[in-house]
N, C-alpha and C positions, 0 to 999 in steps of 0.2 A: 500215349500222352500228348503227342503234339496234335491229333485229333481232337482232344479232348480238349486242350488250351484254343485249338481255332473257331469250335463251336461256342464256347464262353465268350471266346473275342466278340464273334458274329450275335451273340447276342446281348453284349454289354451296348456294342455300338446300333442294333437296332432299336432297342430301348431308348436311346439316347437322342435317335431321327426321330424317335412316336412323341420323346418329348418336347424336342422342338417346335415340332408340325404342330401337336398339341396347343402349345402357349402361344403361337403365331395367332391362329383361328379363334381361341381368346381372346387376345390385343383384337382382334378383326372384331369381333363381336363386341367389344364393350364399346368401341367408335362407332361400332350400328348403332350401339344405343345411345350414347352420347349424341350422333345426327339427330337420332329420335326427337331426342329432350332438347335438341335445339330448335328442331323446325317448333314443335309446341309450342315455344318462346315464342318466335318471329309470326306463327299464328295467332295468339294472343297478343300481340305488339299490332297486328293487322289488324283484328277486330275490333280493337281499341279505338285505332285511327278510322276504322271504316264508321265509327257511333258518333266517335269527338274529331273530328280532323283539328290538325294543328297546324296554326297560323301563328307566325309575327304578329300580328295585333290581335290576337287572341288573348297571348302571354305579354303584350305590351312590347313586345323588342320588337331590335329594328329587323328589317327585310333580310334577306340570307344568314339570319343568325341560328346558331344548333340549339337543338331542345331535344329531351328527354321525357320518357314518360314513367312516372314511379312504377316501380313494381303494386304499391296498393291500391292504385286505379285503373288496374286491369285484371281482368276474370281469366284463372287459372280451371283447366280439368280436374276433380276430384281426384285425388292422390298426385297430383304434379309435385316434384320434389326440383324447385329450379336451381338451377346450375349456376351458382354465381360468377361464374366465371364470363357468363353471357352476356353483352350488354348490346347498346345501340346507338345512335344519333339521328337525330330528324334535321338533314340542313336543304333550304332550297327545294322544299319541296318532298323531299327523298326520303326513305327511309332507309337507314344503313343498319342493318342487326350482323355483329359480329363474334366470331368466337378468337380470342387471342390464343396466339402459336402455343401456348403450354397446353391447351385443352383440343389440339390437331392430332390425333390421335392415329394411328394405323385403320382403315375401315372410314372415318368421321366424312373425309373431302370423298369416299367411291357414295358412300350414301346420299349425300347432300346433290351428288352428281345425278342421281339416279331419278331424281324425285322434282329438282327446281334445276334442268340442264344448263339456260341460258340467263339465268340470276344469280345465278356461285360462282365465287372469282374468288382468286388469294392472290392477298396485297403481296408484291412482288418490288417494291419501290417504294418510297412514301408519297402517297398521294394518287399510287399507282396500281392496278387490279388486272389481272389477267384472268380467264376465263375460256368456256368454248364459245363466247361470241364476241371474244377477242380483247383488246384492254380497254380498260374506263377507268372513268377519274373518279376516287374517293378521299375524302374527307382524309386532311395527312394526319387527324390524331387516331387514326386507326392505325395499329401498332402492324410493321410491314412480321409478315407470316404468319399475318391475319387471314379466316376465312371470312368471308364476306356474301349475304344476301342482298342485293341490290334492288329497292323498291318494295312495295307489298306482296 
């Protein structure tokens, strides 16, 4: 009997590590895809700017002021389903595409690393980005435990 109770044991609790391990490499994978569906975003935010660049006197405002670009005047890939959660800022030149801390996901910042090393940074301060090419100054209405693309 108590063989019997420690084989049941040994496999309640291995069942129990496949399903952890499990659901981990899921959260990992849906952050893949969510980086996915972010760089899409900030490529189509690029392309936009590489056709129209956007200037102050373009939009009539003054010099270092932020601008945005609609979602309807920019060319999406066929079946793109975008993430509203996504947005960006044009100030000074720059382009700032960010994803806010709710949509930072398990997997999102190892992807985003993988792909654009020395342009992804998380706001760590307001007004303030760290990265692996160290900090830089971003726009403080970017919400601190924000991921951040710096430029095109």
């Amino acid at each position: 009997m108590p063989l019997l109770f420690a084989v049941l044991l040994g496999f309640v609790v291995s069942w129990g590590s496949l399903s952890y391990v499990t659901d981990t490499r899921l959260k990992v994978q849906a952050g893949e895809t969510t980086a996915i569906n972010f760089l899409m975003y900030q490529n189509a935010l690029s392309s936009y700017l590489a056709t129209y660049p956007l200037t102050p006197s373009s939009f009539g405002v003054a010099a270092g002021s932020s601008m945005t670009v609609n979602d309807g005047s920019m060319t999406f890939p066929p079946g793109y389903v975008r993430n509203t959660a996504f947005t960006h800022i044009f100030t000074n030149n720059t382009l700032y595409t960010y994803a806010p801390p709710a949509s930072v996901t398990p997997g999102f910042l190892g992807q985003l690393t993988k792909t654009n090393r020395y342009s992804v940074a998380k706001v760590t301060a307001s007004g303030t980005a760290v990265g692996l090419g160290g900090s830089k100054s971003v726009p403080t209405s970017i919400p601190v435990g924000s991921v951040v693309i710096i430029g095109e």
